[in-house]
N, C-alpha and C positions, 0 to 999 in steps of 0.2 A: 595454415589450417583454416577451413571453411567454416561460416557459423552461419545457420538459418534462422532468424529467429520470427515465429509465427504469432505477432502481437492481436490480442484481442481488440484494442483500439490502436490508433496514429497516436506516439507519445503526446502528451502535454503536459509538460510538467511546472508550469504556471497555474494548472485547471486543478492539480488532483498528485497524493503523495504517490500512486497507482505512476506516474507521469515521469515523475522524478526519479522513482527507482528503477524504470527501465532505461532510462538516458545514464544512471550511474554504472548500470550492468555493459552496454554499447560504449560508455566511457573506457572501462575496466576493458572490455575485450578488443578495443581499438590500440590504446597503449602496450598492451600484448601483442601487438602486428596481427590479431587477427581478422581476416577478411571478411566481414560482416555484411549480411542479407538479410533484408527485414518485409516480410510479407504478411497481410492481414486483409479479412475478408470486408474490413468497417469499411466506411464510407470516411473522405475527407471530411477534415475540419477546419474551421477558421484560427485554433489557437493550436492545430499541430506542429509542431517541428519539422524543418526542413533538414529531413536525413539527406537526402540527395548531396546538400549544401557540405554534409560531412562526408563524404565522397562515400557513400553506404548506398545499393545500388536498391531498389524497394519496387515492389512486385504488388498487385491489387491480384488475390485468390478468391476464387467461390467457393461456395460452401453444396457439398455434395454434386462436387462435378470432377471427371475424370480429366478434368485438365491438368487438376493439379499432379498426378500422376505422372504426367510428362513434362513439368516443373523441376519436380523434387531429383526427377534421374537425369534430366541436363545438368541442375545445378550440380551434384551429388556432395553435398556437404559431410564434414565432420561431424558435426554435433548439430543437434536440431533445439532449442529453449522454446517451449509451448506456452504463452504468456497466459496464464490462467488454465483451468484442468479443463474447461469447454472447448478449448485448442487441442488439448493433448485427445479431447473424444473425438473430435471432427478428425483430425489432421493423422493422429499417431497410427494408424492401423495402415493407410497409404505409405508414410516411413518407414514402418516396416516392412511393409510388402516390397516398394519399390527401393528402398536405401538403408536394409539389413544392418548393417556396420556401422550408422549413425548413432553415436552415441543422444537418447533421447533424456533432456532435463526439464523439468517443471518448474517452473516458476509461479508459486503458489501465488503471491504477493500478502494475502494472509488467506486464514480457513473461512471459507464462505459458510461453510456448514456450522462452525463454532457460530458466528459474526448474527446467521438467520437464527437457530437455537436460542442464542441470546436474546433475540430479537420476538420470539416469537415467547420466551419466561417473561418478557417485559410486560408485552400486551396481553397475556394472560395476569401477569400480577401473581405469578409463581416463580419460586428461588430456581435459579440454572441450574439443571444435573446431566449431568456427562450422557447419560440416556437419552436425552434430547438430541445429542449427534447420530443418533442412531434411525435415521429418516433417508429418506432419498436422495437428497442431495448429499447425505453424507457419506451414503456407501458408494454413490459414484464417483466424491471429490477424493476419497482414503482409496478409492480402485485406478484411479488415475495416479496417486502416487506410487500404489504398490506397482503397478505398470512401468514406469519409469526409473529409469537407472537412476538417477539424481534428482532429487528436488530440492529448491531454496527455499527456504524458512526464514521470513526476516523478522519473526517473532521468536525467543530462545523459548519465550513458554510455550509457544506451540510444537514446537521442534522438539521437546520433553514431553510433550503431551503425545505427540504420535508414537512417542517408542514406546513409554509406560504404560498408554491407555489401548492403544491399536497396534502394538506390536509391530510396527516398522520398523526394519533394522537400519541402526546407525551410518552405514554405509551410502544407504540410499538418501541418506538425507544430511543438508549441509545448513548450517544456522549463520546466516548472510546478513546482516542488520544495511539500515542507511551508510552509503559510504561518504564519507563528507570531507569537507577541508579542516583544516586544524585551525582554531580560533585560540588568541590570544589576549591579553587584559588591552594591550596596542589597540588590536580588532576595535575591540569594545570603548576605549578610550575615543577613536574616532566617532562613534553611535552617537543620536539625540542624546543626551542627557534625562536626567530625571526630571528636570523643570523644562524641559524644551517638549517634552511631548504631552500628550493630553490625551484622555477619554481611555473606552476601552473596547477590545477589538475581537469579532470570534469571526475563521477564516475555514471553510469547506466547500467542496464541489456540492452543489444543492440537489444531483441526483444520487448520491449515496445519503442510504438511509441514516445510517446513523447520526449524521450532519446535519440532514432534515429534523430529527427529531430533538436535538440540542438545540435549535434555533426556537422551535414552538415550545421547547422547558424554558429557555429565556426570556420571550416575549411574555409566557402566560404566569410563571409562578419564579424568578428568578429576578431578572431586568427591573421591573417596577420597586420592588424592596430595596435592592440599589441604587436606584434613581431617588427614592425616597430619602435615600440618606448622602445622596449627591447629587443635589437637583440641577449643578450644571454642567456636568459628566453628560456623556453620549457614547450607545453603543454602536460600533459600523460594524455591520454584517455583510464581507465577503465570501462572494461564492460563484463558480462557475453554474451559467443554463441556470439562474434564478426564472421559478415557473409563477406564473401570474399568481399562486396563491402563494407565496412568499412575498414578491413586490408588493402587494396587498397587504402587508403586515408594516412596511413604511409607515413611521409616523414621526414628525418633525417634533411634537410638542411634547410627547414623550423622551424624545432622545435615540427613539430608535432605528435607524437608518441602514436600509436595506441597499449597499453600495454597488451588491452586482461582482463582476469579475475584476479580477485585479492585475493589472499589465504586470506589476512588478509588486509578488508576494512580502519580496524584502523591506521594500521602502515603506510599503502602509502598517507593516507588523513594528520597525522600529520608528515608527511616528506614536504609537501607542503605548500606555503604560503598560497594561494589562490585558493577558487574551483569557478568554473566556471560551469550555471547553466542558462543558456540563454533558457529559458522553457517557448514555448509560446501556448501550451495546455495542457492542463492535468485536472486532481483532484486528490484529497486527500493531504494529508500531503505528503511530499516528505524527504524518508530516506538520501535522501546524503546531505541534508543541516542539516540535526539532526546531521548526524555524522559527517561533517564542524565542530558543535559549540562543541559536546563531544572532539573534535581533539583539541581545537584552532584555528581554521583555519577561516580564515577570509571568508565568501562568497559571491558572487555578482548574483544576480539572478532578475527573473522580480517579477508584482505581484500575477502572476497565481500562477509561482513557489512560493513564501511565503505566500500563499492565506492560511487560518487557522491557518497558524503555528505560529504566537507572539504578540497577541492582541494588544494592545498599546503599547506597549514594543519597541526601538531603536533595528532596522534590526542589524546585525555582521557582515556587510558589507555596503552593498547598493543593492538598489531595482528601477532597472531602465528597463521601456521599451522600451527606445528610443536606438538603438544600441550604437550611437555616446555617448550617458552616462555612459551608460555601458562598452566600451572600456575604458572612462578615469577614471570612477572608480575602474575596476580592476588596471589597471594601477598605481595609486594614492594607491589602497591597499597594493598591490605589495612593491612600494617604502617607504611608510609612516609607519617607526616604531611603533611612539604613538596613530596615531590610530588604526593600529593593535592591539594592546596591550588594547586598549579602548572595540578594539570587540570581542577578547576573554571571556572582562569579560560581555559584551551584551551577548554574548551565552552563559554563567552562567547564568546568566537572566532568559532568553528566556523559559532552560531545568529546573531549577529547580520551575520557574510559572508555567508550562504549562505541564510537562512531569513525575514531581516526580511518580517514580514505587508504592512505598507504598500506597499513596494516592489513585493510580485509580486502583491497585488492587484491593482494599478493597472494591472499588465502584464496580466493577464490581462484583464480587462476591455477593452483598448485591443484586444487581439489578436482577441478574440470579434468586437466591434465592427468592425474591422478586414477579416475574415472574411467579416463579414454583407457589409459593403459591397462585397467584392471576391467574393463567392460568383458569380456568373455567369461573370466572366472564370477564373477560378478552374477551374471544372467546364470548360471548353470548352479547356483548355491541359492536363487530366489526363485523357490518352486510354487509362492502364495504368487508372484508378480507374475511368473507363466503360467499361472492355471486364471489367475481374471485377466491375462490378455485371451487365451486360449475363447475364453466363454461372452466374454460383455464386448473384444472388437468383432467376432463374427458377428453378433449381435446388429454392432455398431455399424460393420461393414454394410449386411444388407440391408439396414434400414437404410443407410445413405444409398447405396444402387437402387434401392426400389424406388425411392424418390426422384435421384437421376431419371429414372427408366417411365417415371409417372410426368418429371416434366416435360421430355421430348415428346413422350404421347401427346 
């Protein structure tokens, strides 16, 4: 069985959790013996992954051109995975036109629409209300899934948000978290130790917003309070594409150090006591607290930041909105041995309930499978998914020919 998968960016999942979980998804469907093709219209990168290197054969597409047209019908895959719903608007109207019987799946990574909303109650300095999804990007990212036979949800609150709130039927939608390896006290027994490591660590790609806006809560009303009360602690601020007005926030005397990208996420995460995570929008699961609890590292974060990621489960750190809580908990992390040592093995916890690889591999794969086989009855019972493809890809269609047809003019 053939799989296309139409990535919004070249993975990199050293740069970005966005990175990580599509190399988890190409992990999971390689071990499946599936024949994996991976095409995308981005432009190389210096920290992309060498798919070729995994014998995965990888195609550069444009963006409203009929080439792709006679792409998609040479290749004529099984299943098509649209990395983000911008994919599934460029891309999906041509699959269907030219490769009918492709079972088409979304790969959300999280809701862009929930993550801006958030983002936009922030900057207003108004409480989030579900009304807020109700904007333009939201009726196109909830039109893109209704469109689509499958979509992955790696967030379970978001994945209960679309049936409850948008009435997505369960079928079309699969709750996929981080797949990961299984970690043991051994694992952890090998890690720095709690007197071998120092300072404290916050780690995000510097062109998501969210990540951006954690870093300017730390520098400006966070980090100094800390520092006040650990004057020889320092915080390193990892992040892929740091833009000059972050490097600009470098400052030696302070403690605050702006480190730039990190070759090996692993090794600077478990060199440090403490990650710091002061996240007050977003969605989805968030990679740098995964990789906090894979490290040992204690972490302090709000509830947006842990929102899906450890059900009932005691946080591997603390989970504070209040800043003033959050300064004395990192704090309190920093200094306090046995509870460190308490929340390394909470994020043993955490990964091996909620993350184990085997497990959602297999789910996943069952559900794709699954899918395939029930795709016909499937499409003919989602009359909301055929009526916004019927209306938003014509739509979709001619704006992309017109533009074709304006650039050969």
């Amino acid at each position: 069985m053939q799989i296309l998968i139409i990535g919004y960016v070249w993975p990199e999942p050293n740069s970005s959790a966005a990175g990580s979980r599509m190399m988890q998804l190409i992990s999971s469907l390689q071990n499946a013996d599936f024949l994996v093709h991976f095409a995308t219209p981005a432009q190389t990168t210096e920290h992309m992954v060498n798919l070729k290197g995994m014998g995965i054969s990888t195609s550069q597409i444009e963006l409203n051109q009929s080439s792709f047209d006679d792409y998609i019908v040479s290749l004529n895959p099984d299943i098509v995975i649209f990395d983000r719903f911008m994919m599934e608007e460029q891309f999906a109207w041509r699959v269907e036109k030219y490769c009918p019987t492709a079972l088409r799946v979304l790969n959300t990574e999280d809701l862009h629409s929930l993550r801006s909303a958030r983002h936009k109650a922030v900057k207003s300095g108004q409480s989030f209300e579900l009304s807020d999804m109700h904007s333009d990007l939201g009726i196109r990212e909830i039109a893109a899934i209704l469109r689509s036979d499958l979509t992955l949800m790696i967030s379970e609150y978001e994945y209960q948000l679309l049936q409850d709130k948008f009435n997505v039927p369960a079928y079309q939608l699969m709750h996929l978290p981080f797949m990961l390896e299984s970690i043991d006290q051994t694992k952890l027994d090998s890690l720095p130790s709690f007197d071998e490591r120092a300072h404290f660590i916050s780690i995000g790609n510097f062109r998501h917003e969210p990540n951006w806006d954690a870093v300017l809560q730390l520098k400006t009303e966070i980090w100094p309070k800390i520092r006040k009360q650990l004057p020889l602690a320092q915080l390193h601020v990892y992040g892929a594409y740091p833009p000059p007005k972050a490097t600009q926030l470098h400052n030696e005397k302070q403690g605050f150090l702006i480190k730039g990208w990190a070759k090996d996420a692993n090794q600077v995460m478990q060199n440090a006591k403490v990650c710091l995570a002061p996240i007050r929008f977003g969605a989805g699961i968030k990679g740098k607290l995964v990789e906090a609890m894979q490290n040992g590292t204690s972490s302090i974060t709000t509830s947006v930041g842990a929102e899906a990621m450890h059900g009932d489960l005691d946080w591997n750190g603390a989970i504070c909105d209040d800043k003033e809580t959050f300064i004395q908990s990192a704090v309190s992390a920093y200094q306090n041995k046995s509870d460190w040592l308490q929340n390394q093995t909470k994020g043993i916890k955490i990964l091996s309930n909620f993350y184990d690889k085997n497990k959602w591999q297999s789910k996943f794969i069952a559900c794709l499978l699954d899918s395939k086989a029930s795709q016909t009855q499937n499409r003919q019972q989602n009359f909301m998914g055929l009526m916004v493809r019927h209306h938003s890809l014509k739509s979709t269609q001619y704006m992309s020919q017109w533009i074709e047809a304006k650039n050969k003019g």
